[in-house]
C-alpha positions as CSV (number, residue, x, y, z in Angstrom):
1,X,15.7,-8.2,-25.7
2,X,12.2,-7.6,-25.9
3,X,10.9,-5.8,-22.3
4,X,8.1,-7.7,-20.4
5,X,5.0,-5.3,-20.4
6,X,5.1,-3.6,-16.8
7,X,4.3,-0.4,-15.2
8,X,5.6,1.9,-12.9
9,X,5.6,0.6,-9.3
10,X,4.1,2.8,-6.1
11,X,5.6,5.6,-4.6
12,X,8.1,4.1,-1.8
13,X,8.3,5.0,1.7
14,X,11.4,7.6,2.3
15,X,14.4,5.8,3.2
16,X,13.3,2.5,3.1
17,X,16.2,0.2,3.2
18,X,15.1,-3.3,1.6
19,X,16.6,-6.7,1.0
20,X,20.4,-7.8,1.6
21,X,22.5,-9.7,-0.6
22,X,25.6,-11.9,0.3
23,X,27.6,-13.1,-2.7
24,X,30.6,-15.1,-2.7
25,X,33.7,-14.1,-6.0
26,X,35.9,-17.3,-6.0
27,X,37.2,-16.6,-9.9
28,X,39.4,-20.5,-10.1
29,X,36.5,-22.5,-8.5
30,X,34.2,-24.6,-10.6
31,X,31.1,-22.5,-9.2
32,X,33.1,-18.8,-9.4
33,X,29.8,-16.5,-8.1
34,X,27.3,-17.3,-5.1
35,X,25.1,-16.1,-3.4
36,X,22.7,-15.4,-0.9
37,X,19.2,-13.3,-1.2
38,X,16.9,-12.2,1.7
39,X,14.2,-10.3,-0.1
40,X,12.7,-7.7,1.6
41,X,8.8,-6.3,0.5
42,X,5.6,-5.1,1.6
43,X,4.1,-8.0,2.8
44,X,0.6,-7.4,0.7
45,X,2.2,-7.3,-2.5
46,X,1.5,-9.9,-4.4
47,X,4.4,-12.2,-6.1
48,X,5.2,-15.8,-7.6
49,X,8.4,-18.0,-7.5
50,X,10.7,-18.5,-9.4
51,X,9.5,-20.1,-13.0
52,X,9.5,-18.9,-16.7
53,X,6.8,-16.0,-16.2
54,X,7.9,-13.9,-19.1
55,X,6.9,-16.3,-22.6
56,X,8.5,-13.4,-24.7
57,X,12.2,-14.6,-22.9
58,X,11.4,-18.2,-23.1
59,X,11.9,-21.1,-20.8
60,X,15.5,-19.9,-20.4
61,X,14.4,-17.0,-18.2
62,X,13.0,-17.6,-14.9
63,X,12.8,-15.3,-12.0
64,X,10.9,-14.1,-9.0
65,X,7.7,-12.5,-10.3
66,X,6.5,-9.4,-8.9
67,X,2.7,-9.3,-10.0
68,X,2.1,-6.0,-9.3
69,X,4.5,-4.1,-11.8
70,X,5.5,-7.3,-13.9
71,X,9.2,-7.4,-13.6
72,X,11.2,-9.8,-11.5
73,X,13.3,-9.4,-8.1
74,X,15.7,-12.2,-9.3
75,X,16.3,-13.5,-12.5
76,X,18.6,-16.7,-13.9
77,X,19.3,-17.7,-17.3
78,X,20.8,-20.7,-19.0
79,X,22.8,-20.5,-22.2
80,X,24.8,-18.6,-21.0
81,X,24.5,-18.5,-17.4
82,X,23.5,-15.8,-15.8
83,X,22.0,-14.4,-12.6
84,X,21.0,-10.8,-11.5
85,X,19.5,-9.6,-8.7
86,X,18.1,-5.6,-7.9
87,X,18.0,-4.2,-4.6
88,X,16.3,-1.2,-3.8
89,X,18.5,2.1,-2.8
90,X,16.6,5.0,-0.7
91,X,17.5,8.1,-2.4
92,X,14.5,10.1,-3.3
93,X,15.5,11.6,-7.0
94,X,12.6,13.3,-9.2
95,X,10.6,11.4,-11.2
96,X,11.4,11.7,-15.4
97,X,9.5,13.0,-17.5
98,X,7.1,10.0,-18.6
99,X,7.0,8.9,-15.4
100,X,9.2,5.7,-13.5
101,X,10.2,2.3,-15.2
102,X,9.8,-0.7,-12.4
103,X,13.6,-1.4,-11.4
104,X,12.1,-5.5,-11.9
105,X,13.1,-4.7,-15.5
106,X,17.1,-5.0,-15.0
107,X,17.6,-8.8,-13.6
108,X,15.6,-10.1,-16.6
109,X,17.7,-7.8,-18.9
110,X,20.9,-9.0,-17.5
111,X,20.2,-12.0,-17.2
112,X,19.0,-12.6,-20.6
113,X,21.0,-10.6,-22.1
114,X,23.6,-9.5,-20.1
115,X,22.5,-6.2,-20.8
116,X,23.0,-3.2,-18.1
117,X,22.0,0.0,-17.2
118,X,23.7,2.7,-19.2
119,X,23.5,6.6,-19.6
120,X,20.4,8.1,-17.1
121,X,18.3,5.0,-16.0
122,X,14.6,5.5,-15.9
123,X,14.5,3.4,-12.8
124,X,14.2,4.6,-9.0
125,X,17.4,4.4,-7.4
126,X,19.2,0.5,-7.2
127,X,22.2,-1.7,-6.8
128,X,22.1,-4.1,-9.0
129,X,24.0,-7.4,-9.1
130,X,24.4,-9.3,-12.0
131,X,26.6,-12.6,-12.1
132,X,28.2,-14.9,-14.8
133,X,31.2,-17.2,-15.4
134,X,33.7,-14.2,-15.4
135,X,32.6,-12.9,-12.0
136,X,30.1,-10.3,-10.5
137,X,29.5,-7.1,-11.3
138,X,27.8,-4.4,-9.4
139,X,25.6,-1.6,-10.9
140,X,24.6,1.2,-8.8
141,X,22.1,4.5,-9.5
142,X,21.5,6.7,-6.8
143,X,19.7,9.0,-8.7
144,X,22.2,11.6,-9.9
145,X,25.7,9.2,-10.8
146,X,25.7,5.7,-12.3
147,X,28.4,3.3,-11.7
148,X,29.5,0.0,-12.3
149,X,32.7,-2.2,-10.2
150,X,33.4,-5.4,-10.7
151,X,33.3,-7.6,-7.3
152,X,37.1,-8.5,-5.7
153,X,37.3,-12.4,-4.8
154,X,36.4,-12.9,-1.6
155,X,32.6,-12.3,0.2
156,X,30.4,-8.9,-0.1
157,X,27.7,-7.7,1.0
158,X,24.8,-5.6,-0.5
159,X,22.3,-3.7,0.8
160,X,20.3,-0.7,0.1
161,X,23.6,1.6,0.1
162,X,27.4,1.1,-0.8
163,X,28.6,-2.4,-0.9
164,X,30.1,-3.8,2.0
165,X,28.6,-0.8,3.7
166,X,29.5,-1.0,7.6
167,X,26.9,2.4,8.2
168,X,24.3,-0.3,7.5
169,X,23.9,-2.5,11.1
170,X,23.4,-5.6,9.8
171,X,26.2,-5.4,7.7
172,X,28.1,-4.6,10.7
173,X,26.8,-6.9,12.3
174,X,26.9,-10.3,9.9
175,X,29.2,-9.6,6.9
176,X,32.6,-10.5,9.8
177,X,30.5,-13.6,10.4
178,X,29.7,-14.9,6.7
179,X,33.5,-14.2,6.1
180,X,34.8,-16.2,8.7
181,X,32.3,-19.0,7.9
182,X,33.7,-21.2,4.9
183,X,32.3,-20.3,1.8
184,X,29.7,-22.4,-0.6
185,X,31.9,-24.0,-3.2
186,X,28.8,-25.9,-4.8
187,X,25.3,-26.2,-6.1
188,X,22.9,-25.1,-3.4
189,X,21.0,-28.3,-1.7
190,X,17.7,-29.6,-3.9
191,X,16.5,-32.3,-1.4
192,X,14.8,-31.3,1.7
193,X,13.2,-28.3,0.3
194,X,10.8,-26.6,2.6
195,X,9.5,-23.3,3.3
196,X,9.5,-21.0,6.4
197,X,12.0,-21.2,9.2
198,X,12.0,-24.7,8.9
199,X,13.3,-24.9,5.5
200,X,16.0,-22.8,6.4
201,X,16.6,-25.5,9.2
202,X,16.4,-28.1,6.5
203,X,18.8,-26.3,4.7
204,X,21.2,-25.6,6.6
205,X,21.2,-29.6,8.0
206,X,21.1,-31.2,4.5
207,X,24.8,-31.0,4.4
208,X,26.1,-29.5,1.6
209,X,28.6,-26.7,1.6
210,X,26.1,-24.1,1.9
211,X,26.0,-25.2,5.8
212,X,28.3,-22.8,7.2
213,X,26.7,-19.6,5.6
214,X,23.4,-21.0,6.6
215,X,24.1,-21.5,9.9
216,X,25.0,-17.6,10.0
217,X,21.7,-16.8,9.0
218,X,20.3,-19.2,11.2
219,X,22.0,-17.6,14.4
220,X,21.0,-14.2,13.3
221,X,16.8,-15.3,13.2
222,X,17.8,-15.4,17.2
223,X,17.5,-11.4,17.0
224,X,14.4,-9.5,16.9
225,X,12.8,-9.5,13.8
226,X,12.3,-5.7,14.1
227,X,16.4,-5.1,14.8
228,X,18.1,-2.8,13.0
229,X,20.7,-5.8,12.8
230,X,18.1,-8.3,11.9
231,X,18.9,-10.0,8.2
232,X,15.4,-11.8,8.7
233,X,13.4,-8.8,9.2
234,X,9.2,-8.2,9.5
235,X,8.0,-4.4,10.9
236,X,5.4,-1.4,10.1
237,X,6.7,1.0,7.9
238,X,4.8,4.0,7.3
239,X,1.3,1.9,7.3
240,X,2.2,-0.9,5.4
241,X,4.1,-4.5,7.1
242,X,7.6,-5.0,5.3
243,X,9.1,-8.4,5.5
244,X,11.8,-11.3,4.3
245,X,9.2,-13.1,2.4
246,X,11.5,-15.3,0.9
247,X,15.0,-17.1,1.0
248,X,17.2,-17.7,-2.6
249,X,20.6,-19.6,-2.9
250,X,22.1,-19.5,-6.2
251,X,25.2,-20.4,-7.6
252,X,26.7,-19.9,-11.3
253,X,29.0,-21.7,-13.1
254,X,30.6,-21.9,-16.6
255,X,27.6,-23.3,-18.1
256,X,24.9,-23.7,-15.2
257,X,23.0,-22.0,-12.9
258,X,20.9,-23.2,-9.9
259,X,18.3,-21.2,-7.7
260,X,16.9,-22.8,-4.7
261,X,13.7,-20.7,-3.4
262,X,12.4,-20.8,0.1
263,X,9.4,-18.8,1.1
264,X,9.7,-17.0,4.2
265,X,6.1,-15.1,4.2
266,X,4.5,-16.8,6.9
267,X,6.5,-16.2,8.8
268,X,6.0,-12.3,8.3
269,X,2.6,-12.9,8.1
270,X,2.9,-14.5,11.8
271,X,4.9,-11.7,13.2
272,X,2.4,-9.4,11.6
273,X,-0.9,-11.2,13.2
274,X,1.0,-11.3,17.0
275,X,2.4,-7.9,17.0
276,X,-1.2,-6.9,16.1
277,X,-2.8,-9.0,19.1
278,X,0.2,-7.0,21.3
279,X,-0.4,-3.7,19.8
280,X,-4.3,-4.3,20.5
């Protein structure tokens, strides 16, 4: 696969947990993988979604589009289906010689491709979730060890550790919940699209059998957004405002994919401009 022209991204905050993922492994259904992604950045770095950004991939490719270093957060492909998502880990390894490779690389290589990480990754430390017809598949790099599992049926969740890692609060906190709540068995909804809060609300009322996990992250925007439990999250972090700034729902089947995209940076943006007004 040819690799999208990007550079290395800049230096992250020590220990900075970003972005959860909560993906549903139901190998007989018709839609085996789903999942759920909250993604988690600095709120002034800039991005696009989800459309065929990379021409050297085709229209086959389309992702979330991180402007800054090129690669994509989230990436789905058709023919084969395919879906692959990266989430950032906080170990704090050296950096190679030649410097880093932008971890936004890996979705659009797996999902493209199906390719994955092998041998010493070039990357900053990640979990990386890759989905197709045959399942999910987890690849993780902390820096020193690379390894790879393949996801048990049932529901997971990833963070910026292990998965299904109960030292991580809202994991504690929400993975009983999405368990208990019937899982999506279908397409997410198309109709009633919206962003923000509200689209969530739309969502989550448009009655489709993502409902139940929807209403799980609707009950948990009732927490703080600066709660270690939070799974919608906006604070300061070493100078800079980190945020959800947006929502994705995809499902993958034997030959399909679908990715419904909500943008939830307002609302950080909001949070950002009123905790500013309190602070001052």
């Amino acid at each position: 696969m040819p690799h999208p022209g990007v550079v290395a991204p800049p230096t992250r905050p020590r220990s900075l947990p970003v972005c959860t993922v909560v993906v549903s492994v139901a190998p007989s259904g018709p839609w085996p993988v789903v999942f759920l992604g909250l993604r988690d950045e600095a709120a002034d770095r800039p991005w696009d979604p989800p459309a065929a950004w990379w021409p050297e991939l085709g229209e086959r490719v389309q992702g979330v589009h991180d402007r800054e270093a090129g690669g994509a957060w989230l990436a789905t492909a058709t023919g084969p289906a395919r879906a692959s998502v990266v989430l950032n880990r906080h170990e704090r390894p050296p950096e190679p010689e030649g410097g880093w490779e932008t971890r936004g690389v890996l979705p659009l290589r797996a999902a493209a491709d199906g390719d994955l990480p092998v041998g010493r990754p070039r990357q900053r430390p990640f979990t990386l979730l890759t989905a197709d017809r045959e399942g999910a598949s987890v690849t993780s790099w902390d820096g020193s060890a690379l390894r790879a599992e393949r996801l048990a049926p049932g529901v997971h969740v990833l963070t910026h550790g292990a998965v299904d890692d109960a030292a991580v609060p809202r994991v504690a906190r929400w993975a009983p919940s999405f368990r208990a709540a019937e899982a999506p068995t279908g397409p997410p909804p198309a109709e009633g699209r919206a962003d923000g809060l509200g689209g969530l609300d739309a969502l989550a009322d448009a009655g489709s059998s993502w409902g139940p996990w929807l209403d799980v992250l609707r009950e948990s925007t009732a927490l703080d957004e600066r709660d270690p439990e939070a799974l919608v999250r906006s604070d300061l972090l070493d100078g800079r405002w980190l945020g959800s700034l947006s929502l994705s729902l995809v499902a993958v089947a034997d030959d399909d994919v679908r990715h419904v995209h909500v943008r939830l940076d307002d609302e950080t943006r909001r949070h950002r401009e009123s905790a500013g007004a309190t602070r001052g």
